[in-house]
N, C-alpha and C positions, 0 to 999 in steps of 0.2 A: 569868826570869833577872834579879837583880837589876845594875845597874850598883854600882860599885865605887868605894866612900868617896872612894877617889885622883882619880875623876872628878866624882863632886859636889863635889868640895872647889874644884875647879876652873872651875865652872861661873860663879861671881862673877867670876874674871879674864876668862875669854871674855867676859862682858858686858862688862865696863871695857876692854877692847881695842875691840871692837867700836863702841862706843860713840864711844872716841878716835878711832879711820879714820876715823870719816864724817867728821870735822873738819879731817884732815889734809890738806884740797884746799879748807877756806874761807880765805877771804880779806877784806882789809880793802879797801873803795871807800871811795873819793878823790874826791871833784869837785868843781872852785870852778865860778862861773859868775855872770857880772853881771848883776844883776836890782833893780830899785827903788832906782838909784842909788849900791849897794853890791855887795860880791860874799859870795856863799853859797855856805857850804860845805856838802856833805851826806857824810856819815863812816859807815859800819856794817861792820859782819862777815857775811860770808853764802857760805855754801861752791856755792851756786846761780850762774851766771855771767848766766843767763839771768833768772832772777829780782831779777839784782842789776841788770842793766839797767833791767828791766821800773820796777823801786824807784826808781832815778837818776832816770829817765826822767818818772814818777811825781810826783816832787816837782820839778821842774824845768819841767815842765806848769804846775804848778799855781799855784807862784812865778810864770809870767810871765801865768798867767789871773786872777791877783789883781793885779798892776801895773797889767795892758789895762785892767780894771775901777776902781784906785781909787787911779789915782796922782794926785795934783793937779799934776804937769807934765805928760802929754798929753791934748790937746786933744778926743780923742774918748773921754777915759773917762769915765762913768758919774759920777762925783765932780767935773770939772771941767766936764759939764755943769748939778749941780748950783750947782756956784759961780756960774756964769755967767748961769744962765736964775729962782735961785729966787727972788730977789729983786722978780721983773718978773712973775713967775707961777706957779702949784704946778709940780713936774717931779716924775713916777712914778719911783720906784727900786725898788731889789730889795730883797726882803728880808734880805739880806748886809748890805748895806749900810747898811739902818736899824741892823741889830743893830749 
């Protein structure tokens, strides 16, 4: 049995519907947050709620694991160790922070 022209014809909008719903429940994340003296924003689309945390979450880690590391106002990061000790003798860093 063959299906019927009026249904192949129709088969491109079912995809284009189809396509559209999955969209209809994403959403745009918002989040400022102060980190390095300033505050950052992080902005995306993502119809995930749970992924969209996971994202937020994500770079909001990772902003403040680059501050701990290479801010030259606190006193135990990696950077203002250097400032302080290079002068008087070698001091090991990462290689982050050579680069």
């Amino acid at each position: 049995m063959k299906p019927s022209s009026f249904l192949i014809k129709q088969i491109p909008l079912f995809v284009i519907l189809c396509a559209l719903s999955a969209n209809l429940y994403a959403e745009w994340i918002d989040h400022r947050f102060p980190v390095m003296g300033t505050e950052v924003r992080v902005r995306f689309y993502l119809d995930d709620p749970v992924k969209a945390q996971l994202a937020k979450q994500a770079v909001f880690d990772e902003m403040h694991r680059i501050d701990t590391t290479m801010s030259p106002f606190k006193t135990t990061s990696l950077l203002s160790k250097v400032n302080r000790q290079a002068a008087e003798s070698p001091v090991k860093i990462s290689v982050e922070l050579f680069e």
